[in-house]
C-alpha positions as CSV (number, residue, x, y, z in Angstrom):
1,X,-216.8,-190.3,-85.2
2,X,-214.1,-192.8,-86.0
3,X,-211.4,-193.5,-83.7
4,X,-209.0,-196.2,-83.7
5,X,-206.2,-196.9,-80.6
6,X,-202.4,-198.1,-81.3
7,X,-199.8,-199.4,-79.6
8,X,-197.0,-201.0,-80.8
9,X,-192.9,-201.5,-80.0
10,X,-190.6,-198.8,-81.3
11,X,-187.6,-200.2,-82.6
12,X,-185.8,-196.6,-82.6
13,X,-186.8,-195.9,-79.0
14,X,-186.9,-199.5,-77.6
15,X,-189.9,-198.8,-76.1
16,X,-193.9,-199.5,-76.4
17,X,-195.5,-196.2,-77.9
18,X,-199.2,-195.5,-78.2
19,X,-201.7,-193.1,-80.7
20,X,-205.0,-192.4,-81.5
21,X,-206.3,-192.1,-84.6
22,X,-209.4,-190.0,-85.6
23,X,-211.4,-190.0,-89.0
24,X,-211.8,-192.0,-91.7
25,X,-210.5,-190.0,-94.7
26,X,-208.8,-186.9,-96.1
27,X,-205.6,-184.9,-95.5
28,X,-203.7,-186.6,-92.5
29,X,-202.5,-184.3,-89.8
30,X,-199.5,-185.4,-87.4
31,X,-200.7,-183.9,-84.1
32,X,-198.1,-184.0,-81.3
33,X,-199.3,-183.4,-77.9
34,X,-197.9,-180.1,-75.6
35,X,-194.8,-180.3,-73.2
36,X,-194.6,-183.4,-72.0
37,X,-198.4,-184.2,-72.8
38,X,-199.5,-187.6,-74.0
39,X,-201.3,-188.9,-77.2
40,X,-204.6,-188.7,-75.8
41,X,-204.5,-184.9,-74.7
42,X,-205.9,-183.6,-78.4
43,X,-209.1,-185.0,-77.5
44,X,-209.1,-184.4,-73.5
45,X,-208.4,-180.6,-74.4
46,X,-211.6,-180.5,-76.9
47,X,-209.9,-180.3,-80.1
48,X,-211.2,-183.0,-81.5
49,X,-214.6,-182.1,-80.7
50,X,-214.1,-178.6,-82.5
51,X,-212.7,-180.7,-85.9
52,X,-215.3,-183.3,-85.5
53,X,-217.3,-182.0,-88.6
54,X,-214.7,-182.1,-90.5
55,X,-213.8,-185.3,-89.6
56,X,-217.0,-187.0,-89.9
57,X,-217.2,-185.7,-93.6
58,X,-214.1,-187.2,-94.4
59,X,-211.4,-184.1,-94.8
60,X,-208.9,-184.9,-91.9
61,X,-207.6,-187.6,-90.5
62,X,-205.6,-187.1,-87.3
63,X,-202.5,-188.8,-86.0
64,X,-202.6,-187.9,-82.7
65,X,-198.9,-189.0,-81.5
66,X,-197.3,-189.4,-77.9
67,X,-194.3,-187.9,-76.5
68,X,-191.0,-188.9,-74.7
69,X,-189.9,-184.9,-73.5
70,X,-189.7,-186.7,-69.8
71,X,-187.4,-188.8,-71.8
72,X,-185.3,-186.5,-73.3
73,X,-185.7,-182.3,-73.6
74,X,-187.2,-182.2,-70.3
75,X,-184.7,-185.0,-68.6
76,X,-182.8,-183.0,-66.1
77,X,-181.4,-186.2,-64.6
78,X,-179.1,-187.4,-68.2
79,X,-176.7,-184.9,-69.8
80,X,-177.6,-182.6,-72.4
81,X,-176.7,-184.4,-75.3
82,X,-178.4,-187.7,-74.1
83,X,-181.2,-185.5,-74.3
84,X,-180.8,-184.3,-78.0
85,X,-180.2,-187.8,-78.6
86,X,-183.3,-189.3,-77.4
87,X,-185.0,-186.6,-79.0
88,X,-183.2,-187.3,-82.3
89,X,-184.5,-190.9,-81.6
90,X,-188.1,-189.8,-81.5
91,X,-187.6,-187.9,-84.9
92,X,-186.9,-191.1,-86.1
93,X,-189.6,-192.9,-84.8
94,X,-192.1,-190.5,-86.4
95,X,-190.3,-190.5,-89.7
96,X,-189.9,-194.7,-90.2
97,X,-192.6,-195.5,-88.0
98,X,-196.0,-193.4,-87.6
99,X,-195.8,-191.7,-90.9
100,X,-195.6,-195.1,-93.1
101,X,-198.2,-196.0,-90.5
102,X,-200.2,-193.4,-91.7
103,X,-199.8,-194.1,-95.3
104,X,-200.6,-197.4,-94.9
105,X,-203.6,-196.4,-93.0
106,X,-204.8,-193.4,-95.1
107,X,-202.8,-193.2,-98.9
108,X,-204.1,-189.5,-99.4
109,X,-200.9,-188.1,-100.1
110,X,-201.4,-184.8,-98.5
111,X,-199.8,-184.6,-94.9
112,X,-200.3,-181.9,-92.6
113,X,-197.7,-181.1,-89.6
114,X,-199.9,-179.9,-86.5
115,X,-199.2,-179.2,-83.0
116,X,-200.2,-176.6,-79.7
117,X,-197.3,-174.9,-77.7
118,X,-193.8,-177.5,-77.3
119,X,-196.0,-179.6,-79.8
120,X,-196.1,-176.3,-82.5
121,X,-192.3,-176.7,-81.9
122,X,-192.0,-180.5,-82.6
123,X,-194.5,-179.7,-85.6
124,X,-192.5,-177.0,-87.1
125,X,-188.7,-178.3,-86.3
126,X,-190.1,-181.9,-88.1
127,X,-191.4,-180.1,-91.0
128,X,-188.8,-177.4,-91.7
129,X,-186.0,-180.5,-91.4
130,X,-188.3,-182.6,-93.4
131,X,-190.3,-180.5,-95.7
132,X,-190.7,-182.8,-98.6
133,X,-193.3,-185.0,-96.2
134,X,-195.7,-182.1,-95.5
135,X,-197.8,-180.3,-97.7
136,X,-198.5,-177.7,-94.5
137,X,-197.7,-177.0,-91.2
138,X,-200.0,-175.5,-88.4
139,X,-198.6,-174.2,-85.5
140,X,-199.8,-173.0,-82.5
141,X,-198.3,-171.0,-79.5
142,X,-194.9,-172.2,-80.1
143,X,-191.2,-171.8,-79.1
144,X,-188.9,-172.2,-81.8
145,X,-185.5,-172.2,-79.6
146,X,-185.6,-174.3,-76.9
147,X,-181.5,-173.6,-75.9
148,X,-182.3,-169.9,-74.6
149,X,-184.3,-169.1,-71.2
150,X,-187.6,-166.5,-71.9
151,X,-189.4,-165.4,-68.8
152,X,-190.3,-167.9,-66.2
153,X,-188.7,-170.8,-68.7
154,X,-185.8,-172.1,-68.6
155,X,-183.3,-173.0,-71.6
156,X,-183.5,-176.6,-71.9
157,X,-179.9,-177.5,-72.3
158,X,-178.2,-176.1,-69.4
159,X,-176.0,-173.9,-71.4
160,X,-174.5,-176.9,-73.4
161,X,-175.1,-176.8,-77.1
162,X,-173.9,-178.8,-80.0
163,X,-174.5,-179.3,-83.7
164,X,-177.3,-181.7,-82.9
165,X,-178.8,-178.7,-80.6
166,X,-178.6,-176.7,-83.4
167,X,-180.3,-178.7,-86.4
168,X,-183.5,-179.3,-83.4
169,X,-183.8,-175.4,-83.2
170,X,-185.5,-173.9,-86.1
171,X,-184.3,-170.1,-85.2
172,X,-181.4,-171.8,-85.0
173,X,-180.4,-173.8,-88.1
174,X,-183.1,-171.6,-90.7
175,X,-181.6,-168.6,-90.7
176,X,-178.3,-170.1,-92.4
177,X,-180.4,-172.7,-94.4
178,X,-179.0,-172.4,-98.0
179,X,-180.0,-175.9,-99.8
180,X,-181.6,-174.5,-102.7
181,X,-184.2,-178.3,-102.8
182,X,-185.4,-177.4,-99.6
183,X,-185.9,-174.1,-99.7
184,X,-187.9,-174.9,-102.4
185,X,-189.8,-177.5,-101.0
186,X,-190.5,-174.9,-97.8
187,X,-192.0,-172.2,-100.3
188,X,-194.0,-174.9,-101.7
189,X,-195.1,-175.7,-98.1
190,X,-198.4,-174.1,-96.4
191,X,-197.4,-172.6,-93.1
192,X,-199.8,-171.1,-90.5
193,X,-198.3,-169.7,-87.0
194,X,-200.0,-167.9,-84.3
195,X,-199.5,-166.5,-81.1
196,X,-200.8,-164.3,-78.5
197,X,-199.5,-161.0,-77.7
198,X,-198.7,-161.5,-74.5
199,X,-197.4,-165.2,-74.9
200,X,-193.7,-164.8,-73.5
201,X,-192.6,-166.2,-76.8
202,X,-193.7,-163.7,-79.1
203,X,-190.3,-162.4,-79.9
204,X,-189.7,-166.3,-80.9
205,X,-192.5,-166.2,-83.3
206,X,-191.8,-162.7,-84.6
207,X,-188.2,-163.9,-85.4
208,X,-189.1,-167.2,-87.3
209,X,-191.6,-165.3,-89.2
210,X,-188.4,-162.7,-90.2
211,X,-186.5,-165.2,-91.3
212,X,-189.0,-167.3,-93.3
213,X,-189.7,-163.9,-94.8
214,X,-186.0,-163.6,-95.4
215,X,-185.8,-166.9,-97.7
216,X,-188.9,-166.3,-99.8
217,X,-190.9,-168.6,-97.9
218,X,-194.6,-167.6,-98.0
219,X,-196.1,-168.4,-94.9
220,X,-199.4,-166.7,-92.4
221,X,-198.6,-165.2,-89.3
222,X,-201.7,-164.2,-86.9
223,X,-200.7,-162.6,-83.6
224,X,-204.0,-163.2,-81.1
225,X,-205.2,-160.9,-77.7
226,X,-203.7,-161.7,-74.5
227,X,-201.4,-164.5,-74.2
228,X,-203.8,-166.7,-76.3
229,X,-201.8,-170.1,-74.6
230,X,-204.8,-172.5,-73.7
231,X,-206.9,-175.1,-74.7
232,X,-210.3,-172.6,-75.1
233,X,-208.1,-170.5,-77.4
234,X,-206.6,-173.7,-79.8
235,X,-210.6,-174.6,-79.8
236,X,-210.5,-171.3,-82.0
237,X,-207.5,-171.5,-83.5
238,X,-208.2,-175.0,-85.2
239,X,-211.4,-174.1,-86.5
240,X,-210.1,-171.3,-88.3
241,X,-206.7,-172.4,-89.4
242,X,-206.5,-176.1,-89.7
């Protein structure tokens, strides 16, 4: 199988970032990593492994991108809005930076968003900002408002909230989406979500799914057994929907 190792210096976060590259061909898939995982995780979890046929024959081509959550959602030692910042900073890096990459790289114009857990969040908030760069989205296990505390997790913005925390929450900023041109580029959009039963953020899930439903945007929802939340169950998942 083809893989390929980057590193380079990110002008919009002034700092060296790495990713892997898997494949040779096809659609490209952005893969971001799970809370504060790195860009080599996809692979140590297996998930290349279960997409390696797929991969070898030339229909995907993953982008499997790092993270800076220590940097900025999950940096309890800066303010909240340093932390929507840097994570606005990020957004930017994958916009100007990776994706070009990947064109360059790959010119198939089909560009699939892709991600497990916090990375089905950074999947899903990039594409439903962004639509028009992403002919589908797949994700997994994910929370879709990161301001409000469920179970065991805590809100990640200590109460504080802005307009930036509230264009980087898709349960957030959705509901009250009226821009005709992207609505329209949503419903042209593929979108796959699961999550298990028992995953604490169900209730996230089963609202984003409402509101997509809401606007007219077509999308497949899947709730699994059991909290469905690990690697062995993404192994699945992948296979299936990806």
């Amino acid at each position: 199988m083809h893989r390929e190792y980057h590193k380079w210096f990110s002008p919009n976060l002034n700092r060296d970032m790495e990713l892997l590259v898997f494949g040779h061909s096809g659609a490209r898939v952005l893969v971001f990593p799970t809370r504060r995982g790195r860009f080599y995780e996809y692979e140590e979890l297996g998930l290349v492994n279960a997409l390696a046929d797929r991969l070898e024959n030339g229909w995907l081509q993953l982008f499997c991108v790092d993270s800076v959550d220590r940097e900025s959602i999950y940096n309890r030692y800066i303010p909240p809005p340093e932390r929507i910042k840097r994570h606005g900073q990020y957004e930017e890096y994958i916009l100007n930076e990776v994706l070009p990459f990947s064109r360059l790289k790959n010119p198939q114009p089909f560009m699939i968003s892709h991600g497990c857990s916090l990375g089905a969040y950074h999947a899903a908030n990039i594409a439903f900002r962004h639509p028009q760069w992403f002919g589908k989205l797949v994700a997994l296990s994910g929370r879709y408002d990161l301001s409000a505390p469920v179970a065991e997790f805590r809100g990640l913005f200590d109460n504080y909230y802005d307009e930036d925390i509230y264009f980087h929450n898709p349960n957030h900023f959705l509901p009250n989406l009226g821009d005709g041109i992207v609505l329209d580029e949503l419903r042209r959009m593929q979108i796959v979500m699961t999550v298990g039963a028992a995953d604490p953020f169900l209730n996230s899930n089963l609202a984003l799914s409402e509101t997509l439903g809401l606007k007219n945007v077509s999308h497949e929802f899947y709730i699994w057994d059991g909290r469905a939340h690990q690697a062995d169950d993404w192994y699945k998942m992948v296979q299936i929907y990806l």
